[in-house]
OpenMM code with the backbone's topology and positions (N, CA, C; nanometers):
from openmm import Vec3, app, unit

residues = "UNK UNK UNK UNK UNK UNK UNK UNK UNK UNK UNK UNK UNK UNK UNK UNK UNK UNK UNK UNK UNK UNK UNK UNK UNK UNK UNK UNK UNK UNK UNK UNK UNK UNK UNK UNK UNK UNK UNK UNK UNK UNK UNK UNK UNK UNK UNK UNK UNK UNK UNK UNK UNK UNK UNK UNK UNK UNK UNK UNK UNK UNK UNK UNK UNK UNK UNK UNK UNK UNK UNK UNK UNK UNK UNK UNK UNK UNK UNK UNK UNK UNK UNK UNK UNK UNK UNK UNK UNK UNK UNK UNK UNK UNK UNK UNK UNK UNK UNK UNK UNK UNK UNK UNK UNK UNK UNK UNK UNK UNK UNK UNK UNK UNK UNK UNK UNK UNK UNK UNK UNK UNK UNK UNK UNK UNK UNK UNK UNK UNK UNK UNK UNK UNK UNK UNK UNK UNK UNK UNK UNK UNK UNK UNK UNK UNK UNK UNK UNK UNK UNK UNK UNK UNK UNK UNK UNK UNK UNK UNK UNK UNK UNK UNK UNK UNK UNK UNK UNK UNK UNK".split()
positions = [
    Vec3(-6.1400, 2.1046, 1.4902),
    Vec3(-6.0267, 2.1258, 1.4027),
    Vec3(-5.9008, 2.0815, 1.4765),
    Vec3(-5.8255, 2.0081, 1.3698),
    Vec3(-5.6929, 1.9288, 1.4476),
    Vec3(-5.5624, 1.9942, 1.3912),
    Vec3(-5.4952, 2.0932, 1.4746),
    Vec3(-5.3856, 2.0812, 1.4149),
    Vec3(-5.2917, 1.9662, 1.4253),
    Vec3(-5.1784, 1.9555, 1.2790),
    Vec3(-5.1090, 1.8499, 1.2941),
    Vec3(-4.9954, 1.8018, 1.1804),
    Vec3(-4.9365, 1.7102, 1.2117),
    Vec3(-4.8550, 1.6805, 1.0982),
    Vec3(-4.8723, 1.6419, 0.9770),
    Vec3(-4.8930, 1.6596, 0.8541),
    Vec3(-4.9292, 1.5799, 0.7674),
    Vec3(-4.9108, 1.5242, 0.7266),
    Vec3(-5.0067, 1.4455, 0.6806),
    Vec3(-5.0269, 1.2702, 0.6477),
    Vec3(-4.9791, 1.2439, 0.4738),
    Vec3(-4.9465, 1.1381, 0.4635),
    Vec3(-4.9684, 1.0788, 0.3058),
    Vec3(-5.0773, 1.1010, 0.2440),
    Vec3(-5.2055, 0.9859, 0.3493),
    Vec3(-5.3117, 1.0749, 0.3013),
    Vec3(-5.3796, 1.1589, 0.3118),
    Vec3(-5.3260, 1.2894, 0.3375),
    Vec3(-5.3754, 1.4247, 0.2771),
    Vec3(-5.3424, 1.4517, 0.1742),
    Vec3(-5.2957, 1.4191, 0.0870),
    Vec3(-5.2694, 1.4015, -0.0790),
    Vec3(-5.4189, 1.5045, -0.1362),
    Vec3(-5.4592, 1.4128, -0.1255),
    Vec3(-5.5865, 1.4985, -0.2372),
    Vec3(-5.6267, 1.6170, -0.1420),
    Vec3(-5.6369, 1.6093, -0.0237),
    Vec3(-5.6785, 1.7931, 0.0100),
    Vec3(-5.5956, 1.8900, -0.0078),
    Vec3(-5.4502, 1.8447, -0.0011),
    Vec3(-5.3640, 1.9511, -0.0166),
    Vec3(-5.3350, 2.0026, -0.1773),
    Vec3(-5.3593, 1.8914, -0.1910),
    Vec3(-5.3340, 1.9403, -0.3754),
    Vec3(-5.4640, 2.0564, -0.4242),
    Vec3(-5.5995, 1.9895, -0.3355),
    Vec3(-5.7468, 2.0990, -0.3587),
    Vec3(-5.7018, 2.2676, -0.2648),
    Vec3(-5.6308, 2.2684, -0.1937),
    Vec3(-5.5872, 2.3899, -0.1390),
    Vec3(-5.4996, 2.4603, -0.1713),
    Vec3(-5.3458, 2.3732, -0.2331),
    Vec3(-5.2530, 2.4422, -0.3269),
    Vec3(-5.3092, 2.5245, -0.4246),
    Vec3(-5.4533, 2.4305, -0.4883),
    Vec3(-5.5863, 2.5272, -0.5792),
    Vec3(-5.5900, 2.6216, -0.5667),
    Vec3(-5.6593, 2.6833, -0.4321),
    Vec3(-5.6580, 2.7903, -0.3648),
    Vec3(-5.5360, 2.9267, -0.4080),
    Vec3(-5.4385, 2.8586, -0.4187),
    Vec3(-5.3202, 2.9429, -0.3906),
    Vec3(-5.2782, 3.0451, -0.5239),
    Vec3(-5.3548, 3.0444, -0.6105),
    Vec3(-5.3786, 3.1210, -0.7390),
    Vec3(-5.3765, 3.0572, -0.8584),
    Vec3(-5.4397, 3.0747, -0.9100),
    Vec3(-5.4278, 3.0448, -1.1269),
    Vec3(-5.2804, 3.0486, -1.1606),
    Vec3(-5.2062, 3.1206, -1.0914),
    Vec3(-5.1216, 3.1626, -1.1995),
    Vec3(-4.9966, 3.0662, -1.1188),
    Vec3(-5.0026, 2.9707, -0.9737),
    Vec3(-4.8848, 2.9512, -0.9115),
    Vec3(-4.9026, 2.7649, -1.0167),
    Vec3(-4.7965, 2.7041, -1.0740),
    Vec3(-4.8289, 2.6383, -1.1656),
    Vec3(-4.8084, 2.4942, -1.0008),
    Vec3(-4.8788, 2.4333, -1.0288),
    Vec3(-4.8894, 2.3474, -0.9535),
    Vec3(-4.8311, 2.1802, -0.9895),
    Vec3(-4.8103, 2.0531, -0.9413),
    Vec3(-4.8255, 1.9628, -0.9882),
    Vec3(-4.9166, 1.8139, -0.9016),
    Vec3(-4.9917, 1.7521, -0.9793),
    Vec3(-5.0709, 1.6152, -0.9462),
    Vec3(-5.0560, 1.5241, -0.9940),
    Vec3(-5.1758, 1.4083, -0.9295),
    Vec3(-5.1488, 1.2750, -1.0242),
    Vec3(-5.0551, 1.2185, -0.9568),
    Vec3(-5.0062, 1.1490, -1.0551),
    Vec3(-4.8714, 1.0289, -0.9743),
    Vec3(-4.7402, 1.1214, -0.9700),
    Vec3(-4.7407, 1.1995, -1.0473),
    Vec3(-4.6096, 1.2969, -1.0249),
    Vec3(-4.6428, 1.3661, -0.8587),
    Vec3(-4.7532, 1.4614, -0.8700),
    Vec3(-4.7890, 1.4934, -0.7207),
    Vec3(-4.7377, 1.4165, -0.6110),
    Vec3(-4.7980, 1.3041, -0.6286),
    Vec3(-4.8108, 1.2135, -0.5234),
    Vec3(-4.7257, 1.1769, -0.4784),
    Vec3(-4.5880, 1.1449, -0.5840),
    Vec3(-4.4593, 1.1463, -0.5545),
    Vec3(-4.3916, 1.2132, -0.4632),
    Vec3(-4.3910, 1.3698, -0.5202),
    Vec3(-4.3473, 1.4683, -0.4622),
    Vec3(-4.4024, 1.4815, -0.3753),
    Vec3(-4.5203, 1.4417, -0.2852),
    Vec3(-4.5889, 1.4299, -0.1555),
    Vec3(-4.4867, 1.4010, -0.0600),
    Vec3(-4.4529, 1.2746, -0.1321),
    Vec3(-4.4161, 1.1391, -0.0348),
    Vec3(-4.3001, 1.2152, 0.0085),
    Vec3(-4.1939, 1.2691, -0.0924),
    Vec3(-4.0615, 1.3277, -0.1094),
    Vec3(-4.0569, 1.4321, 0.0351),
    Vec3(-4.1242, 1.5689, 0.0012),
    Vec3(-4.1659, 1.6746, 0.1159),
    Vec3(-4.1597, 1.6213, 0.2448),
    Vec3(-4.2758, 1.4968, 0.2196),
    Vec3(-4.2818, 1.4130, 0.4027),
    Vec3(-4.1833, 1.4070, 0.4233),
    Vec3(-4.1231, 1.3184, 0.3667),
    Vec3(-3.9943, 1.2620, 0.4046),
    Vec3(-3.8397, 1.3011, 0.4082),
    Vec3(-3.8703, 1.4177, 0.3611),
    Vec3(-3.7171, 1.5340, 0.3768),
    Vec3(-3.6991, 1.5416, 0.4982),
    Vec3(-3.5460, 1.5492, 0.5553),
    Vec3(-3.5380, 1.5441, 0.6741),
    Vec3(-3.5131, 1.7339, 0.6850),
    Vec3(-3.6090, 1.7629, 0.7571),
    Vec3(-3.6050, 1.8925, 0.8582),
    Vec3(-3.7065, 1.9598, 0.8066),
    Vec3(-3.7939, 1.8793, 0.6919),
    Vec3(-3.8995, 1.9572, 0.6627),
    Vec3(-4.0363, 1.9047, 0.7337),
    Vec3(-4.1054, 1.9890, 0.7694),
    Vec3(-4.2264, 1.9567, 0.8623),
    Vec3(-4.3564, 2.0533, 0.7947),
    Vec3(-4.4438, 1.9615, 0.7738),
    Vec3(-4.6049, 2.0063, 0.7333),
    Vec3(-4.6837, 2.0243, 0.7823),
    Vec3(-4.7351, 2.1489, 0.8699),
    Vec3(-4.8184, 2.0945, 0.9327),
    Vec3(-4.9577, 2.1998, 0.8462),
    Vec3(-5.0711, 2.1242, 0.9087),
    Vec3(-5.2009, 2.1555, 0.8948),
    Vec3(-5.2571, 2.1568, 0.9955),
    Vec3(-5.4058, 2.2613, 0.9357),
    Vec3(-5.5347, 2.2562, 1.0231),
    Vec3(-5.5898, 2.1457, 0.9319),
    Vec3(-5.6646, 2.0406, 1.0403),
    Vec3(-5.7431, 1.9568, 0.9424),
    Vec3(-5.8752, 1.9261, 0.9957),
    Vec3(-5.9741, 1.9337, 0.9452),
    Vec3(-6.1215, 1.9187, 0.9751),
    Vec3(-6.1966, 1.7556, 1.0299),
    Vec3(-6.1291, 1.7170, 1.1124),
    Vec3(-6.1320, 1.6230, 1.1683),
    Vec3(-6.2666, 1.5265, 1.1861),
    Vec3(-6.3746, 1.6237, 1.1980),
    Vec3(-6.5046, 1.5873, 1.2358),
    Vec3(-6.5456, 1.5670, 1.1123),
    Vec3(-6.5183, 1.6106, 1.0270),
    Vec3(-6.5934, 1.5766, 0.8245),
    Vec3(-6.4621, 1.4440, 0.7840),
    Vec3(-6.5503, 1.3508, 0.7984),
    Vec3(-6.5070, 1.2332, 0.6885),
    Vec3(-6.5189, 1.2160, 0.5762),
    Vec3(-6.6380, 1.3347, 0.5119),
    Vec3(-6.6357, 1.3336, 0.3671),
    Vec3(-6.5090, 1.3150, 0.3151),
    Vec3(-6.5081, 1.2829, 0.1908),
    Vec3(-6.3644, 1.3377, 0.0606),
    Vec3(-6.3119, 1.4872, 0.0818),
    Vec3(-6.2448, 1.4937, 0.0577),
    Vec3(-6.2083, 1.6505, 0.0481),
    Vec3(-6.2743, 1.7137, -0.0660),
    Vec3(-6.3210, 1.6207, -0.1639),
    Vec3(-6.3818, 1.7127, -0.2644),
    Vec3(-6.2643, 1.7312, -0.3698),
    Vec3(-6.1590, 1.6866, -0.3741),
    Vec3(-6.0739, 1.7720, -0.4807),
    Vec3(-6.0379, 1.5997, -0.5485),
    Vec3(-6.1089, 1.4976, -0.6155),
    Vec3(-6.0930, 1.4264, -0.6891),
    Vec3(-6.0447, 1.4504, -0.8067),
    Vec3(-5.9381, 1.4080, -0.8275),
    Vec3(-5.9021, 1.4480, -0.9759),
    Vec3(-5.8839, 1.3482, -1.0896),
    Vec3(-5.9420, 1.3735, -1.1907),
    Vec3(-5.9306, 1.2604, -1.2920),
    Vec3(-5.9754, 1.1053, -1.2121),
    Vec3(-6.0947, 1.0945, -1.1604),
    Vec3(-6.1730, 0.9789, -1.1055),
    Vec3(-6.0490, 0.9728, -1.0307),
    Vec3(-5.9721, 0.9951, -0.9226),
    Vec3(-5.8720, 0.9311, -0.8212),
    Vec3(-5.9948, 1.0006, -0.7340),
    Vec3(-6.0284, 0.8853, -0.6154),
    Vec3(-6.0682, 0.8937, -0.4920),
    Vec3(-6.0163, 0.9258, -0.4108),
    Vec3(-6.0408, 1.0083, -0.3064),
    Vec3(-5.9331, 1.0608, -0.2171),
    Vec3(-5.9882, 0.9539, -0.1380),
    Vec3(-5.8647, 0.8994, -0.0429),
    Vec3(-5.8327, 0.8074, 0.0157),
    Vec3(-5.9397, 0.7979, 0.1665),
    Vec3(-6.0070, 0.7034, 0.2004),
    Vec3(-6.1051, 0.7311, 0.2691),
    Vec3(-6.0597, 0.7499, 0.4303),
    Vec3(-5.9412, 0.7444, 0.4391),
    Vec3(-5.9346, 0.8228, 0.5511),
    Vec3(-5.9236, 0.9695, 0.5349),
    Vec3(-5.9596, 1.0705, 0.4809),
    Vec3(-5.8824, 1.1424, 0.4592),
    Vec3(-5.9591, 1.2939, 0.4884),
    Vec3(-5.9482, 1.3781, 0.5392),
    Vec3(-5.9878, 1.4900, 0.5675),
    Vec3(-5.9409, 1.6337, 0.5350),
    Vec3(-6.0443, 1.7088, 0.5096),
    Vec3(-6.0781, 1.8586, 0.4203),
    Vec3(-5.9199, 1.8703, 0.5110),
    Vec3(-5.8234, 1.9496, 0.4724),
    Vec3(-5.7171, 2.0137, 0.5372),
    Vec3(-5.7695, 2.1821, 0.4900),
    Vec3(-5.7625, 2.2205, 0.6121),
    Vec3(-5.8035, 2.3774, 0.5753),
    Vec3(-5.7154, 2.5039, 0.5761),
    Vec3(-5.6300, 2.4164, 0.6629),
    Vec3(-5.4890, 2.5535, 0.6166),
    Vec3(-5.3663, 2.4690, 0.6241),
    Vec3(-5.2794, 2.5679, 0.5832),
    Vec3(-5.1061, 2.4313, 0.5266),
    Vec3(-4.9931, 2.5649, 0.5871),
    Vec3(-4.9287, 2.5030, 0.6275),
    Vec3(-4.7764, 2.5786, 0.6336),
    Vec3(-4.6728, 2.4841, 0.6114),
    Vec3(-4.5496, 2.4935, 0.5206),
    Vec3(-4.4061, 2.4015, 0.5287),
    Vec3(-4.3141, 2.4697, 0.5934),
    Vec3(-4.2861, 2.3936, 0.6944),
    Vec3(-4.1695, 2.4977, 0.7719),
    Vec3(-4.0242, 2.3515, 0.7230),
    Vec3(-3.9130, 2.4717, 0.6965),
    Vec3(-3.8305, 2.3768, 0.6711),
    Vec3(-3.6873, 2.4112, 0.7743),
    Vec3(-3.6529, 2.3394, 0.8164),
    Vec3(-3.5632, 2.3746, 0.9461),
    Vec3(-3.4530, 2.3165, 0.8943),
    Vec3(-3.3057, 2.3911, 0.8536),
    Vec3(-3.1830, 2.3779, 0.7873),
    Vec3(-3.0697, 2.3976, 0.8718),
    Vec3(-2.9800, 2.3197, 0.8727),
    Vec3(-2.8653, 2.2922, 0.9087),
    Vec3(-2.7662, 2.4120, 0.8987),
    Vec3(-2.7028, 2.4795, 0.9867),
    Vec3(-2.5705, 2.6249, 0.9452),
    Vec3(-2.4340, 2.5747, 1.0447),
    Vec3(-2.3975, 2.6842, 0.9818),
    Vec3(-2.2770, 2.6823, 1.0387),
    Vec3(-2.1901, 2.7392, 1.1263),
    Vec3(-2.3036, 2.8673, 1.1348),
    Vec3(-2.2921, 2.9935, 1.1903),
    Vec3(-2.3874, 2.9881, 1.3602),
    Vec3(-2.3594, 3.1008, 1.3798),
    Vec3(-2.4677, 3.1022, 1.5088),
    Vec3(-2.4588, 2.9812, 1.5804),
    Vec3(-2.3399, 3.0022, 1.6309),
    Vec3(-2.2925, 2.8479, 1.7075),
    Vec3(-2.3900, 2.7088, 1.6639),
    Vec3(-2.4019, 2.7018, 1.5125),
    Vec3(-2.4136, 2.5710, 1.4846),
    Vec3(-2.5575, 2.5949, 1.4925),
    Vec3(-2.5884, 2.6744, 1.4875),
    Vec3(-2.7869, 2.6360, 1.5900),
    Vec3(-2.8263, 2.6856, 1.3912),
    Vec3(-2.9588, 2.5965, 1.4022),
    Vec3(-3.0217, 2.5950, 1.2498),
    Vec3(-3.1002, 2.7182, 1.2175),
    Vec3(-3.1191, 2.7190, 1.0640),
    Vec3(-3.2320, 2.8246, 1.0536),
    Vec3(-3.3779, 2.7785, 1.0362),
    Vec3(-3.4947, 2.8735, 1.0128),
    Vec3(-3.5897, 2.7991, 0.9934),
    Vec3(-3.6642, 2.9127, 0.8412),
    Vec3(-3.6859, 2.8191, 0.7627),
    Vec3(-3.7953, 2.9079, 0.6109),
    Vec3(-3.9412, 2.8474, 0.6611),
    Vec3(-4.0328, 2.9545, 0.6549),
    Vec3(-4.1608, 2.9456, 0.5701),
    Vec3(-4.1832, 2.9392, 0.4927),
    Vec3(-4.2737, 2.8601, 0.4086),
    Vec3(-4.3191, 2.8389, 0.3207),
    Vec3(-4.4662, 2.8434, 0.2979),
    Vec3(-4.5501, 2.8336, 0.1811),
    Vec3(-4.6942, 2.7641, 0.1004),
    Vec3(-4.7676, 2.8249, 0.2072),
    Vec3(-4.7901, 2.9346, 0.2850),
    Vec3(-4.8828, 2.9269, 0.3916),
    Vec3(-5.0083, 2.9833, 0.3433),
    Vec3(-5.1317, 2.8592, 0.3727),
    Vec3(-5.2877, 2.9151, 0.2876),
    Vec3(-5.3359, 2.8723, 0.3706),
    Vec3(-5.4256, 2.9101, 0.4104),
    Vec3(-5.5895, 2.9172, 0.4424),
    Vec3(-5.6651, 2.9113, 0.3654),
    Vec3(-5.7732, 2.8155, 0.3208),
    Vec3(-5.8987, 2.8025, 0.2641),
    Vec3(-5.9673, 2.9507, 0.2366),
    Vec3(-6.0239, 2.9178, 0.1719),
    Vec3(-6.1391, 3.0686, 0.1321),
    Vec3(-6.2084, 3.0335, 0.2331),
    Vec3(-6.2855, 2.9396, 0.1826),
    Vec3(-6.3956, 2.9014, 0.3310),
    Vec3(-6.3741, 2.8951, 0.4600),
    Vec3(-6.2918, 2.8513, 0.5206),
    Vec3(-6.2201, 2.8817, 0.6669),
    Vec3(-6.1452, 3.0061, 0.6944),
    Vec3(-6.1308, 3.1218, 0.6075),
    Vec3(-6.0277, 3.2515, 0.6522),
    Vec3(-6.1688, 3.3139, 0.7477),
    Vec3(-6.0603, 3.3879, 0.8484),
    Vec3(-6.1417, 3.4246, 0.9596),
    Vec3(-6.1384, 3.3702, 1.1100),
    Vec3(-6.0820, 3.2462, 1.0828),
    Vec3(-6.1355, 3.1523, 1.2017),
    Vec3(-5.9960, 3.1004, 1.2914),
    Vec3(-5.8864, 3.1935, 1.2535),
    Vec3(-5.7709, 3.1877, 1.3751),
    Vec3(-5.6975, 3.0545, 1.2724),
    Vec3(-5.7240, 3.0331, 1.1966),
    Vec3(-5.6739, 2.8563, 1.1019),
    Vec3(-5.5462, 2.8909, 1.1180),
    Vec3(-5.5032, 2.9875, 1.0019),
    Vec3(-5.3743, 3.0146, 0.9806),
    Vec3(-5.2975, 3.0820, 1.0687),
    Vec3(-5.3617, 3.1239, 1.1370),
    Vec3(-5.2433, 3.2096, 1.3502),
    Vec3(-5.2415, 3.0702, 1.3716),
    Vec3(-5.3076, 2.9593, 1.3900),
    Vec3(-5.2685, 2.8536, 1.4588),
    Vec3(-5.1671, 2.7287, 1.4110),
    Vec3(-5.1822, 2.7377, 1.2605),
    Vec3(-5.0660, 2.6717, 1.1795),
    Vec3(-4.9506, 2.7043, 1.2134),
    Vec3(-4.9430, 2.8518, 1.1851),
    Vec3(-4.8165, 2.9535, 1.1817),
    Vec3(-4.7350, 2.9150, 1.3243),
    Vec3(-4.8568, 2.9478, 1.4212),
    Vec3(-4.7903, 2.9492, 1.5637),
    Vec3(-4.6733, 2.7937, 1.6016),
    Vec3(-4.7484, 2.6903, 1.5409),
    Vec3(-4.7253, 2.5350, 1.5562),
    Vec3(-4.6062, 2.5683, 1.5100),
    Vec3(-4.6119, 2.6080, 1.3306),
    Vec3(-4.4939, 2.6100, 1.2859),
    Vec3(-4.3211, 2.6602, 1.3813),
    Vec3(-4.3792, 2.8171, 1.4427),
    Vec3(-4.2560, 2.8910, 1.5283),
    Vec3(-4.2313, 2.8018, 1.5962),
    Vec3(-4.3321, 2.7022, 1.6857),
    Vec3(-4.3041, 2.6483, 1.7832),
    Vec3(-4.2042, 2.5887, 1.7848),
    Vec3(-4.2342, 2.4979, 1.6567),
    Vec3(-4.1380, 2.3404, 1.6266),
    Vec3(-4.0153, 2.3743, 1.5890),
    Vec3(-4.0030, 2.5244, 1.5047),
    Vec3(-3.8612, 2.6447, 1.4798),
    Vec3(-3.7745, 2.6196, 1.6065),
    Vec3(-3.8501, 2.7100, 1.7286),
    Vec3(-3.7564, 2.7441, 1.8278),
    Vec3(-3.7416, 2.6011, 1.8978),
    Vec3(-3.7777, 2.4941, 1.8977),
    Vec3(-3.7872, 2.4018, 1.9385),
    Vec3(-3.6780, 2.3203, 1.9057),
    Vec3(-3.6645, 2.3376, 1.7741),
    Vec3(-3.5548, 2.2522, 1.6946),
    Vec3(-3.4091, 2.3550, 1.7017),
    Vec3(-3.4381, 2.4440, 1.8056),
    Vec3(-3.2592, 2.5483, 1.7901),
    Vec3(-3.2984, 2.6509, 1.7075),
    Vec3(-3.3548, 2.6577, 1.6257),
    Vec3(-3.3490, 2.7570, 1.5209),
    Vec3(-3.3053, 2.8837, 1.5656),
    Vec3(-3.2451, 2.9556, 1.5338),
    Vec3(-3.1758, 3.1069, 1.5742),
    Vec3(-3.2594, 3.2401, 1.5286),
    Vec3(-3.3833, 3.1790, 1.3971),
    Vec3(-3.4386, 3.2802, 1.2913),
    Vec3(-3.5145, 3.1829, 1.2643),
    Vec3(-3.6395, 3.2859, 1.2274),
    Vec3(-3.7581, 3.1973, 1.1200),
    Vec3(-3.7048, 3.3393, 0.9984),
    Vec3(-3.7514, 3.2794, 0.8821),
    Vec3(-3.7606, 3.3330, 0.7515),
    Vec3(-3.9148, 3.3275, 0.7163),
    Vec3(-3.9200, 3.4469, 0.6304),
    Vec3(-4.0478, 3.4060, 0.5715),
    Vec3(-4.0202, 3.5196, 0.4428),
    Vec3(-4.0793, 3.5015, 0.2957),
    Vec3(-4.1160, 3.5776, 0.2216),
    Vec3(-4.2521, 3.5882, 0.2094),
    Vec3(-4.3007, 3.6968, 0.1937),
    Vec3(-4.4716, 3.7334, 0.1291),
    Vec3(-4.4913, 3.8065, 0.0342),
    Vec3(-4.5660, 3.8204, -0.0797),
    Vec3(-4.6183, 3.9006, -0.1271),
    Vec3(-4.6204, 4.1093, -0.1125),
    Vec3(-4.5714, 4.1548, -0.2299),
    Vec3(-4.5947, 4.3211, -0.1511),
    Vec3(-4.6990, 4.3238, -0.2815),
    Vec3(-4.7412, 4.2767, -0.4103),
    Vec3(-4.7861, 4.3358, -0.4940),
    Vec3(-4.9197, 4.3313, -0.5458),
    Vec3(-4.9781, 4.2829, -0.4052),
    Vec3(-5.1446, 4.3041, -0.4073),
    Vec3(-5.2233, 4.4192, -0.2903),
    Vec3(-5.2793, 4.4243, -0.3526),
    Vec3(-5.3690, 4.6267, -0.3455),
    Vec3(-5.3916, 4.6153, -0.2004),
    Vec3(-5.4271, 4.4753, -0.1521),
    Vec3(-5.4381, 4.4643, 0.0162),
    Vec3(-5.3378, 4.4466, 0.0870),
    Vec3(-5.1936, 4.4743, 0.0468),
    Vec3(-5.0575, 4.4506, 0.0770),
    Vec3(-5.0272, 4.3106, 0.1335),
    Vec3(-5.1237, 4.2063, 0.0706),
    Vec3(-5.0685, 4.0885, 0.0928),
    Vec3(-5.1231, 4.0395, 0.2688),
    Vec3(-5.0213, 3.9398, 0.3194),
    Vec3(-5.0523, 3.9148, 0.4235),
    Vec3(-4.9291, 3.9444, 0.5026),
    Vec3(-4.8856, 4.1000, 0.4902),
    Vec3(-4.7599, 4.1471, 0.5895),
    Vec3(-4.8524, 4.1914, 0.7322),
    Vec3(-4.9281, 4.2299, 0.7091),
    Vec3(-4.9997, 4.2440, 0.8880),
    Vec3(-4.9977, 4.1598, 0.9653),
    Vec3(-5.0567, 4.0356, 0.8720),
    Vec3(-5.0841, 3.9396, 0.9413),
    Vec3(-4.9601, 3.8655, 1.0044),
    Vec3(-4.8388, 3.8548, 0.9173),
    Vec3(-4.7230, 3.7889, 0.9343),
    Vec3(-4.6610, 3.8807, 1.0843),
    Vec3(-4.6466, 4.0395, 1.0286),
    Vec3(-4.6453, 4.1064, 1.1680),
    Vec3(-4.6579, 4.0913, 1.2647),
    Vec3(-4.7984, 4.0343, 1.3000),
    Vec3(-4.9099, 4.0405, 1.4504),
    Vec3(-4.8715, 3.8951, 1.5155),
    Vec3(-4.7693, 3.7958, 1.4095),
    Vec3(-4.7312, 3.6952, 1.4590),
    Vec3(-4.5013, 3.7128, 1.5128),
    Vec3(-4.5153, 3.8473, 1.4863),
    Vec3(-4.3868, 3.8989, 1.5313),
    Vec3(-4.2835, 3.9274, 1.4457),
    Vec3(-4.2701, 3.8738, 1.3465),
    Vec3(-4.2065, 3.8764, 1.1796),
    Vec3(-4.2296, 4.0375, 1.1901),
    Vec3(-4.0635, 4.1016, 1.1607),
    Vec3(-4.0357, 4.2271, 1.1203),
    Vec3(-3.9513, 4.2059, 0.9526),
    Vec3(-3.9824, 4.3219, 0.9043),
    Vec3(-3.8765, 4.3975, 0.8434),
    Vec3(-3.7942, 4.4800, 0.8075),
    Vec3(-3.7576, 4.5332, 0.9632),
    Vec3(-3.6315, 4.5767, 1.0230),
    Vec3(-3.4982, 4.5799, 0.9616),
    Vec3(-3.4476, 4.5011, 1.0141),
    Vec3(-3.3404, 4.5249, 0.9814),
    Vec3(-3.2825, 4.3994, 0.8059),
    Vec3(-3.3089, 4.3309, 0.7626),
    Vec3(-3.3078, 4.2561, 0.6496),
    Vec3(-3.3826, 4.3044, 0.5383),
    Vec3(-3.3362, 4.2856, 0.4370),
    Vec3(-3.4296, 4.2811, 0.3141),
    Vec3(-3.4288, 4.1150, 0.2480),
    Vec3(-3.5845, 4.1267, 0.2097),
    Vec3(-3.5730, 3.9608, 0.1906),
    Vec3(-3.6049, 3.9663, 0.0215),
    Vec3(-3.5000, 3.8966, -0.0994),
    Vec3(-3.5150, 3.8919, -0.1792),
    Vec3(-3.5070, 3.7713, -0.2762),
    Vec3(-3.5458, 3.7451, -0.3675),
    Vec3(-3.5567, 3.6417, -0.4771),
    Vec3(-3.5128, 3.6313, -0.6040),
    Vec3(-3.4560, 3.5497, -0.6469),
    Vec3(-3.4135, 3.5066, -0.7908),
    Vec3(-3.5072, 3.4214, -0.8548),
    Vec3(-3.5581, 3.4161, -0.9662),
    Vec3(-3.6270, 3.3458, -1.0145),
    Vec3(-3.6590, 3.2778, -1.1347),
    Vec3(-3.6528, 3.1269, -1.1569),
    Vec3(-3.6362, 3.0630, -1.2479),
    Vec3(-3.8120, 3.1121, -1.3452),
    Vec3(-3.9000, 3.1114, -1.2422),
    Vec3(-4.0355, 3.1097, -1.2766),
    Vec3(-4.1004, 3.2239, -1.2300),
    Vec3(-4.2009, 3.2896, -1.3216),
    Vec3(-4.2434, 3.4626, -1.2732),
    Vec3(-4.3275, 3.4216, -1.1402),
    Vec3(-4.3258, 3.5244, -1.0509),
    Vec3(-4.3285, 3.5406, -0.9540),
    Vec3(-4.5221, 3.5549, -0.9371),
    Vec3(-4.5579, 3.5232, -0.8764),
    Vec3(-4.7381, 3.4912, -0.8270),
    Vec3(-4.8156, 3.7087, -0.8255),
    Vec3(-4.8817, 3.6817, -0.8966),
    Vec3(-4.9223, 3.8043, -0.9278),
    Vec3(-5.0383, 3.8580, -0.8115),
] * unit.nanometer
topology = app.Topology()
chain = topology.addChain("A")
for resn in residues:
    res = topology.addResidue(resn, chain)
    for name in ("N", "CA", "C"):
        topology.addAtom(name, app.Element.getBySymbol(name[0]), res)
């Protein structure tokens, strides 16, 4: 397993893992997707990284509407977007958001997502960042993944972290 930056073509695995991320989170593919792929890459301060299954050359399996996933292209098994933003404050030094962070069904267990996450802080404190951000979930019966976010040092101490929302919120 490789962690790493992601590629263009990881297109079709990431879109099969966004899958993952519930019924109800509305997603987009196709040439619109693909677009917005390219877009994400190429934002400046946003960084993707993945676990990616390096040793399986298969497809990823998530073909959609006869599109072939691109034959270089490998199962990605966990995703984090860390996006590292420009302030003004805190002598100039940036902030950093989490984002999309999944793990596969099939790969949870196996350190995937501690090792995304970790990459992610890294490239945070790396780039100045003063703060990582993160929102999670409180409204599932297993309280979500606040332990887990915890055991990687993420408090909620002293902040409350809240949302406005154009679109209902992931059940």
């Amino acid at each position: 397993m490789l962690i790493r930056l992601a590629r263009e073509n990881d297109y079709a695995a990431v879109v099969e893992l966004y899958a993952e991320f519930g019924g109800d989170v509305p997603g987009i593919s196709g040439g619109e997707g693909l677009a917005r792929w390219r877009e994400i890459l190429a934002h400046p301060g946003t960084l993707v990284i993945v676990a990616a299954d390096e040793g399986n050359d298969a497809t990823a399996g998530g073909q959609e509407k006869g599109q072939a996933c691109d034959p270089t292209c490998v199962p990605v098994c966990a995703i984090v977007t860390l996006h590292v933003l420009p302030n003004m404050t805190y002598l100039g030094r940036p902030y950093a958001l989490i984002e999309n962070v999944i793990t596969s069904q099939r790969y949870r267990g196996q350190g995937l997502g501690r090792q995304v996450m970790e990459r992610a802080i890294d490239m945070a404190w790396q780039a100045g960042a003063y703060k990582i951000m993160l929102l999670t979930g409180k409204g599932r019966k297993d309280g979500g993944a606040k332990g887990f976010y915890e055991s990687l040092g993420f408090t909620d101490e002293d902040k409350y972290g809240m949302a406005l929302r154009k679109l209902p919120a992931r059940k």
